[in-house]
C-alpha positions as CSV (number, residue, x, y, z in Angstrom):
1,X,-22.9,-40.1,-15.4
2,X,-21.6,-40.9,-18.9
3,X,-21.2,-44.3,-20.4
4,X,-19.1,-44.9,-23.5
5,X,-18.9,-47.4,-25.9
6,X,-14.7,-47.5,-26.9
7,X,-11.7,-49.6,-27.1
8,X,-11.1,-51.2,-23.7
9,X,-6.9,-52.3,-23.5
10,X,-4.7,-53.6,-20.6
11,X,-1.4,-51.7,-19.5
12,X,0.3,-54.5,-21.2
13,X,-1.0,-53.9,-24.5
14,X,-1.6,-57.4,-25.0
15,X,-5.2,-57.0,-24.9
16,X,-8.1,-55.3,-26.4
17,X,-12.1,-55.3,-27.2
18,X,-14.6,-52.9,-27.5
19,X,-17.2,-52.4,-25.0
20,X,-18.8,-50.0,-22.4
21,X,-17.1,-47.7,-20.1
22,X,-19.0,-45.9,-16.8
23,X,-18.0,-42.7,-15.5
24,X,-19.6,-42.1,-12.0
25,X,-19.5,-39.1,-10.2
26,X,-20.1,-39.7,-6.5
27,X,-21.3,-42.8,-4.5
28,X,-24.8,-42.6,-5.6
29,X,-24.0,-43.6,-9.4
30,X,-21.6,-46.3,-7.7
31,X,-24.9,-47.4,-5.6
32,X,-27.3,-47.3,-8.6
33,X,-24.4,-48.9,-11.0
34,X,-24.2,-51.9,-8.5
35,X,-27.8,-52.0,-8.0
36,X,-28.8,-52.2,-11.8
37,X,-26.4,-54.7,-12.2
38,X,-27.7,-57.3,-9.5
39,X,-31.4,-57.2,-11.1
40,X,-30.2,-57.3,-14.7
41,X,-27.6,-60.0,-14.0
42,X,-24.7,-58.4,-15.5
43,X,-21.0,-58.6,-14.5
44,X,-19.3,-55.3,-13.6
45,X,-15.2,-54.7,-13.3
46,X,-13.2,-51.8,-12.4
47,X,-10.6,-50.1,-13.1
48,X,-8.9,-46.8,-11.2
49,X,-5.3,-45.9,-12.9
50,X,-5.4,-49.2,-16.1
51,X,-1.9,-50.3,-14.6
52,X,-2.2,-53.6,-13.7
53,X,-0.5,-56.1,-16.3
54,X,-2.6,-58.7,-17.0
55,X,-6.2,-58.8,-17.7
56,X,-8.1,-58.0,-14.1
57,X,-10.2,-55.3,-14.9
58,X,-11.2,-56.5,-18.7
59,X,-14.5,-57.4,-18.8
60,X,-16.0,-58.0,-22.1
61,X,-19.0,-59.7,-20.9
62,X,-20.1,-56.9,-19.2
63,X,-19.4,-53.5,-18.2
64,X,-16.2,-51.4,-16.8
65,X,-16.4,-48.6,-14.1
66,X,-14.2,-46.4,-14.7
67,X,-12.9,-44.9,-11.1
68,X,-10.9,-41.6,-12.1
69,X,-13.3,-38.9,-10.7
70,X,-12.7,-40.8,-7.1
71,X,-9.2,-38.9,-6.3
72,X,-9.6,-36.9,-3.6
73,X,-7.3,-36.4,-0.9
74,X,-9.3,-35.9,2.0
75,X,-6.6,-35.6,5.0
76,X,-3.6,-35.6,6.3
77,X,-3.7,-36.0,9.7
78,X,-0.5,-35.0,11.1
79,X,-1.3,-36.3,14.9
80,X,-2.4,-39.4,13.8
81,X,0.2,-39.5,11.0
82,X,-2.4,-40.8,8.9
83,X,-3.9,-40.0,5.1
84,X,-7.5,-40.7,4.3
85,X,-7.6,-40.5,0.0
86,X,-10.2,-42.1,-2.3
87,X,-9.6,-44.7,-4.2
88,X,-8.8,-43.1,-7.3
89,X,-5.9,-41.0,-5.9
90,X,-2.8,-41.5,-7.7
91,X,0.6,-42.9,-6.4
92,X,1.9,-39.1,-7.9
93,X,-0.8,-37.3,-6.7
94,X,-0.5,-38.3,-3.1
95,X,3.5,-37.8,-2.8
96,X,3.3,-34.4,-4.4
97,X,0.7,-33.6,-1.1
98,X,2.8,-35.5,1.0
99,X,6.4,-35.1,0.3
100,X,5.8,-31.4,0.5
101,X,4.6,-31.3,3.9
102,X,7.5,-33.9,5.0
103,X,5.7,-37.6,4.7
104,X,6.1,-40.4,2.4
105,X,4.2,-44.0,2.7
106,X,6.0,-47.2,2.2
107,X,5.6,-49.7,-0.2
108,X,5.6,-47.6,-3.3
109,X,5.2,-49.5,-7.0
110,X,7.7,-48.6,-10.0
111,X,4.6,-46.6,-11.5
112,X,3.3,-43.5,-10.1
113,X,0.6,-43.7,-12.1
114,X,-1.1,-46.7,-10.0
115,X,-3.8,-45.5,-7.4
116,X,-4.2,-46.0,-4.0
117,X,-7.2,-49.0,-5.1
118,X,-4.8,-50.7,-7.1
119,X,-2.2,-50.6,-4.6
120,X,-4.1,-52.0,-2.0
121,X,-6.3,-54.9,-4.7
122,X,-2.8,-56.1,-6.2
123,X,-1.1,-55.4,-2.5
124,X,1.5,-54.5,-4.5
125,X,5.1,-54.3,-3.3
126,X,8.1,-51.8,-3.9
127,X,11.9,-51.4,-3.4
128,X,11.6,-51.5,0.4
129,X,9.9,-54.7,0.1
130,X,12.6,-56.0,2.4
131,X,11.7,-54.0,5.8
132,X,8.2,-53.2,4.8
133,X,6.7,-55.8,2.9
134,X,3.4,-55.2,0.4
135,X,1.0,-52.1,-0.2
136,X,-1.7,-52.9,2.4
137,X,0.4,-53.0,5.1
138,X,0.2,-49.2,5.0
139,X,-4.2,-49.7,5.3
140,X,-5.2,-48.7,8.8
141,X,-8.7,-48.6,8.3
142,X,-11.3,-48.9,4.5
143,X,-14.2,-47.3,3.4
144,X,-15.9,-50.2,0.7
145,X,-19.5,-50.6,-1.3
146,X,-20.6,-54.4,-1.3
147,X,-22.1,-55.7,-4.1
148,X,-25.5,-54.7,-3.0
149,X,-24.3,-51.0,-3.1
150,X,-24.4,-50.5,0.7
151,X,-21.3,-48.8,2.1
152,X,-19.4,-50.3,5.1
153,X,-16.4,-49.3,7.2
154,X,-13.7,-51.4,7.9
155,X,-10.5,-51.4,10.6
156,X,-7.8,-53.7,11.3
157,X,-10.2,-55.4,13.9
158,X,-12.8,-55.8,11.8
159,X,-13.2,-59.7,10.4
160,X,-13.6,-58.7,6.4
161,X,-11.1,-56.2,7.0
162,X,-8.7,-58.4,5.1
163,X,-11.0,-59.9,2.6
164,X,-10.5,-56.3,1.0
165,X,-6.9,-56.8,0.9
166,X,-5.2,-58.1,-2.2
167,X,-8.7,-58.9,-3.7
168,X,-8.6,-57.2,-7.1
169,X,-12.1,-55.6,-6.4
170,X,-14.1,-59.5,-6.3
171,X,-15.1,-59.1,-2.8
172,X,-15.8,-54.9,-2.2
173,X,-14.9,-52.2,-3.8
174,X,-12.7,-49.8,-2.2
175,X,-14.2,-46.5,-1.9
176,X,-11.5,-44.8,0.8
177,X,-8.4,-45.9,2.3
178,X,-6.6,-44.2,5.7
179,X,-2.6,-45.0,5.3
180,X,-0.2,-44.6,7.4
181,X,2.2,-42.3,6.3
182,X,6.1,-41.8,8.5
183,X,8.1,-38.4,8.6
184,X,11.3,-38.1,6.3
185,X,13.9,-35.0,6.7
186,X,14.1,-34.5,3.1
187,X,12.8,-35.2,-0.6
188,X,16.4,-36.5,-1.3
189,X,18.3,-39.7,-1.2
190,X,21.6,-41.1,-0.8
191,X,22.5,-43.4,-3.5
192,X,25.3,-46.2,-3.7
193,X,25.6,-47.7,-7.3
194,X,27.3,-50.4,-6.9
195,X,28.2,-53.1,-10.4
196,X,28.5,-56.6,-9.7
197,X,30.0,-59.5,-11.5
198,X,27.9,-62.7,-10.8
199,X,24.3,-63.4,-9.3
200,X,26.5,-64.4,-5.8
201,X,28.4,-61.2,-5.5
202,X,24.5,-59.6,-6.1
203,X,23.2,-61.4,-3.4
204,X,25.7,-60.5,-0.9
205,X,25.0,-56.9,-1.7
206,X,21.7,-57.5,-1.0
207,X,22.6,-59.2,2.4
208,X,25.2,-56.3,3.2
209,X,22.8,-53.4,2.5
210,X,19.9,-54.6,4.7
211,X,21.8,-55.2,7.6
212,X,22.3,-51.8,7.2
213,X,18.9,-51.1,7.2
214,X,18.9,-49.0,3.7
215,X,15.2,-48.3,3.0
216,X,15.5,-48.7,-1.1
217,X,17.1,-51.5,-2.5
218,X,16.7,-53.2,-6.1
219,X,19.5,-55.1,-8.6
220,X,19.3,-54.9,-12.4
221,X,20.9,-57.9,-14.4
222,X,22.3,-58.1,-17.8
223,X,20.1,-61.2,-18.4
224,X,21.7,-62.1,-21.6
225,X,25.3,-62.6,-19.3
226,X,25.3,-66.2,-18.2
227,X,27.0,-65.1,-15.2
228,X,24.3,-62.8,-14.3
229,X,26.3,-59.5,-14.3
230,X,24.2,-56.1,-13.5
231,X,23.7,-53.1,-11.2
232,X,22.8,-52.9,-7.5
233,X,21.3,-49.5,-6.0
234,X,20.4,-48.9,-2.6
235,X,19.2,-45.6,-1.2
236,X,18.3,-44.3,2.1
237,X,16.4,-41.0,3.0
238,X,19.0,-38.2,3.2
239,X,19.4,-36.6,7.1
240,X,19.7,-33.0,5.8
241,X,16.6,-31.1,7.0
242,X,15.0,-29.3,3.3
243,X,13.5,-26.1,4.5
244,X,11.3,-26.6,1.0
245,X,10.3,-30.5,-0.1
246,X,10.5,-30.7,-3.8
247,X,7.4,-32.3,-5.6
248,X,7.8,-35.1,-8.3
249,X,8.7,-34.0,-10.9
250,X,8.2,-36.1,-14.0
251,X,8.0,-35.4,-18.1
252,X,5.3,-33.1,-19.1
253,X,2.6,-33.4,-21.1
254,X,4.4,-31.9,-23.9
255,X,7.2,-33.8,-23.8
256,X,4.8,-37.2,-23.9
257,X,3.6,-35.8,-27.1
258,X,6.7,-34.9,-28.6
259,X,7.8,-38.2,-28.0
260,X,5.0,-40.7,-28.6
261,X,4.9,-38.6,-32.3
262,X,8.8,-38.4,-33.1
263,X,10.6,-40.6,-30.8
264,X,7.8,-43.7,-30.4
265,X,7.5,-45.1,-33.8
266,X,11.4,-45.1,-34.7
267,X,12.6,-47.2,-31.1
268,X,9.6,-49.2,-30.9
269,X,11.6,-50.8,-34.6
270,X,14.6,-51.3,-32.5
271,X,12.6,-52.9,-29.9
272,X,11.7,-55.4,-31.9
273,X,15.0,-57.4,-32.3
274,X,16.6,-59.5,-29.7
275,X,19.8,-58.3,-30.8
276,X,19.4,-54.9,-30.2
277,X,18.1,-55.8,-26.6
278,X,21.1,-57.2,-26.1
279,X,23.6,-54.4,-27.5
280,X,21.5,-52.1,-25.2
281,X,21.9,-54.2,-22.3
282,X,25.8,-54.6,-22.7
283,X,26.1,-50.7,-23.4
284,X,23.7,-50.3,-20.1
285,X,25.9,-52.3,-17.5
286,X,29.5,-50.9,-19.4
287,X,28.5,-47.1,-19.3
288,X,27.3,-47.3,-15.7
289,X,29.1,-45.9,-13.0
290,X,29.8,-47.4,-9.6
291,X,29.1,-43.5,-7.3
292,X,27.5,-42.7,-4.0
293,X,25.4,-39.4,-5.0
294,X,22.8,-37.3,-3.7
295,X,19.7,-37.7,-6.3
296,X,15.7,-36.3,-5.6
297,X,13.2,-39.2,-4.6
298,X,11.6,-39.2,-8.3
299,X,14.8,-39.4,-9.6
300,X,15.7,-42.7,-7.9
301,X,12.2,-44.7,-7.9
302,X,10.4,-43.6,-11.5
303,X,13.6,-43.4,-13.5
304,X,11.7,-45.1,-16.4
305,X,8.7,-42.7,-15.9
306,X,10.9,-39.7,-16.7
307,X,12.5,-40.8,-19.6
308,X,10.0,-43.4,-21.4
309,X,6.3,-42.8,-20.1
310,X,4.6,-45.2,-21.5
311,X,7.0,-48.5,-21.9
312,X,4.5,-51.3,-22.5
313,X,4.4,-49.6,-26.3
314,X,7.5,-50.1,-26.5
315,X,7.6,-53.5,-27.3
316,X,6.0,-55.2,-30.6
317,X,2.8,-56.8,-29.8
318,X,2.9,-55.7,-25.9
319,X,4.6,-56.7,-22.9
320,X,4.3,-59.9,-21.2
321,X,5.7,-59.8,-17.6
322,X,6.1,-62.6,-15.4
323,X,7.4,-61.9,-11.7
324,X,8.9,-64.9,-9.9
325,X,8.9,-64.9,-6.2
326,X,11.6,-67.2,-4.8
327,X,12.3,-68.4,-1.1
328,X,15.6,-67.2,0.3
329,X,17.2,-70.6,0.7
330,X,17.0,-71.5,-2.8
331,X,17.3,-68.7,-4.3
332,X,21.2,-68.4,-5.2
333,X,20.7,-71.9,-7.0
334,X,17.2,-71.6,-9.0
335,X,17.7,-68.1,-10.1
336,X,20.5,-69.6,-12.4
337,X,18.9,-72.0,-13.5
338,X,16.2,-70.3,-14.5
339,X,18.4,-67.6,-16.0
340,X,20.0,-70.5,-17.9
341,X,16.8,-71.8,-19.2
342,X,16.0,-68.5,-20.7
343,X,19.7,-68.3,-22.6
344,X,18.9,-71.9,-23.9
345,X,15.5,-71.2,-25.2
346,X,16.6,-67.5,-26.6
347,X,14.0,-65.6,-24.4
348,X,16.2,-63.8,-22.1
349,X,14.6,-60.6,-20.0
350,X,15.0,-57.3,-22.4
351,X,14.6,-55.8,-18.7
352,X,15.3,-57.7,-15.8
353,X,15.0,-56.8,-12.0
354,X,15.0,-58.4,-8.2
355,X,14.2,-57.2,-5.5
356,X,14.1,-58.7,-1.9
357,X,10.7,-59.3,0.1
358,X,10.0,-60.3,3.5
359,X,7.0,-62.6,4.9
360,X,3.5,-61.0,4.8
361,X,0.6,-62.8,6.5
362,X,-2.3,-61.5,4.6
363,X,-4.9,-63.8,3.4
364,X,-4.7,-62.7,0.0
365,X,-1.1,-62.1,-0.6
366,X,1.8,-64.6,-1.5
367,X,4.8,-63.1,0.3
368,X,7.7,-64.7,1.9
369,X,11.2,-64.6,3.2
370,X,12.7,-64.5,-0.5
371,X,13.8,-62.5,-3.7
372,X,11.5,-61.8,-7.1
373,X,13.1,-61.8,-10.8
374,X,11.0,-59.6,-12.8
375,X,11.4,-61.5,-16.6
376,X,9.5,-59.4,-19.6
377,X,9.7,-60.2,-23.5
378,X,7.4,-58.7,-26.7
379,X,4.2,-60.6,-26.9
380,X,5.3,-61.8,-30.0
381,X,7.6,-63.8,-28.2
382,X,4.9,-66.3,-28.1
383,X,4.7,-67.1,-31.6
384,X,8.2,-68.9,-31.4
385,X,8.5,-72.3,-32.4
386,X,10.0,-73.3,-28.6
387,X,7.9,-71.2,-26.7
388,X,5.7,-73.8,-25.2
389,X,9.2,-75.9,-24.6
390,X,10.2,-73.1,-22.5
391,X,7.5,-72.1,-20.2
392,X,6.3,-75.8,-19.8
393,X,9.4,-76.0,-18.3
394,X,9.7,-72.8,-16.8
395,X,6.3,-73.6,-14.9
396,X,8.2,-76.9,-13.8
397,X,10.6,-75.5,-12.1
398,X,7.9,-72.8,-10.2
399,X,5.5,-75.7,-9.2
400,X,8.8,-77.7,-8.0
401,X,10.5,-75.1,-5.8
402,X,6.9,-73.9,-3.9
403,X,7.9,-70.3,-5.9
């Protein structure tokens, strides 16, 4: 088992220190990693696939475990319709084993790089939030080490069963996972993209499209338009039998390198201006066009992935995210005035998205019958003069609506 000493940073790239890094094997080195820690009093965090955006699995007090060699995919059970995976596996790794053979699990996140860990400790969400709701509804049963290094199973009947849930590893760490996983006809999708006008006209697009029960749905908004113009998609799986699945297919290795050398340095400049931001929206929304098409899964969901693979570097500083979860019946009204609080205050979104969630009843989870607005600016953002004027007041209006 190797331990390094290096530089330890968030997804976000808005946080950094030095410190150590584990690398075990197999359970054992988990066990005696776990162990050690207990009788020398030292905090341990982990980390699988380094996506999440905050600061979770930092730990500068203490020491990392790094999960990466845990990414087996143990089986597909095609009675049960059921996939047992470490924790470790990533989102792109399992769909390339399971799209193939004519499966797909719900509740996917924008990144294929997550893991199935992550997924299940953020019970994270996707574009069929709507009908499907977060990550661990997918978890039919857990494989987990406690803090005294002991491994337990858990199912659904189990009591701690959903302790594990939406924990961010404080309560067990999550060795295995069995997911449920649901037949699909094909690797492709039908697409509708659709422009809208105003936040109503988005809404009722979003109404419209899940009373027809499309699986994918998601809106992008030109947040710098006061009246909230953008782009709705919606996709649902394609009924044409493929006799052969396509895989994901996303940029190479080469490609990454190419571009974080050549391409990186020049439009991270660009990305530092507000104005530019805004010309790139406005070009976005006028050069999009309204078509119903035919376009691969990895095509639709990681459209970002295949052109800019790392976008967090993107933006001066790093990216600060913020996700607001909204209830339905006040949603049409607060998510202007929220959007107008950000024009006032100069920090529009330089990428802004919903998306629509149903209820979950989890006991770590903070679903409901509602919308999210995905706001993101440079951490430099932070320096301005008005920032604290604006997310004083931005936090107002959360705490005042229950959002």
């Amino acid at each position: 088992m190797k331990i390094i000493n290096t530089k330890i940073l968030n997804w976000s790239r808005t946080k950094s220190y030095y410190g150590n890094v584990a690398y075990p094997k197999d359970y054992k080195d988990l066990e005696k990693i776990i162990k050690k820690s207990v009788v020398e009093n030292d905090t341990i965090s982990f980390r699988a696939g380094g996506n999440s955006y905050g600061d979770c699995f930092l730990n500068n007090k203490g020491k990392l475990i790094d999960l990466k060699y845990f990414n087996k995919i143990i089986d597909l059970n095609e009675k049960e319709k059921t996939l047992l995976v470490q924790c470790g596996t990533t989102i792109e790794d399992l769909l390339n084993h399971i799209i193939p053979k004519g499966y797909y699990v719900n509740s996917i996140p924008g990144t294929d790089k997550a893991t199935v860990g992550g997924c299940i400790n953020s019970n994270v969400h996707g574009k069929d939030a709507h009908l499907y709701g977060v990550f661990s509804n997918n978890v039919v049963s857990l494989k987990v080490m406690n803090s005294n290094g002991e491994i337990e199973i858990f199912d659904q009947k189990n009591e701690n069963f959903n302790h594990v849930l939406g924990s961010f590893g404080l309560t067990y760490l999550i060795l295995e996972a069995k997911l449920k996983v649901k037949k699909i006809t094909s690797s492709m999708l039908k697409v509708n993209t659709i422009k809208f006008l105003n936040y109503d006209e988005m809404f009722e697009y979003f109404e419209r499209y899940q009373n027809k029960d499309h699986q994918m749905m998601g809106a992008w908004i030109n947040h710098f338009d006061p009246n909230g113009s953008g782009i709705f998609k919606t996709a649902i799986w394609s009924e044409q039998n493929e006799k052969k699945f396509k895989k994901i297919n996303l940029i190479s290795n080469v490609k990454k390198k190419i571009m974080d050398i050549f391409i990186y340095p020049f439009v991270k400049r660009l990305f530092g201006y507000r104005l530019i931001i805004r010309i790139i929206n406005f070009f976005f929304y006028s050069f999009t066009k309204e078509k119903k098409q035919n376009l691969h899964y990895s095509d639709f969901y990681f459209p970002q992935a295949k052109i800019l693979h790392n976008f967090s570097s993107f933006f001066p500083g790093g990216q600060i995210n913020m996700q607001i979860l909204i209830h339905k019946d006040i949603v049409r009204k607060l998510i202007k005035i929220i959007s107008s609080l950000c024009i006032k205050y100069k920090m529009e979104s330089w990428w802004c998205g919903v998306k629509k969630h149903k209820n979950d009843n989890f006991n770590l989870v903070f679903g409901l019958d509602g919308y999210d607005i995905a706001l993101q600016w440079p951490k430099k953002f932070l320096k301005k003069k008005y920032f604290n004027n604006f997310y004083n007041e931005l936090i107002e209006l959360i705490i005042k609506h229950n959002c």
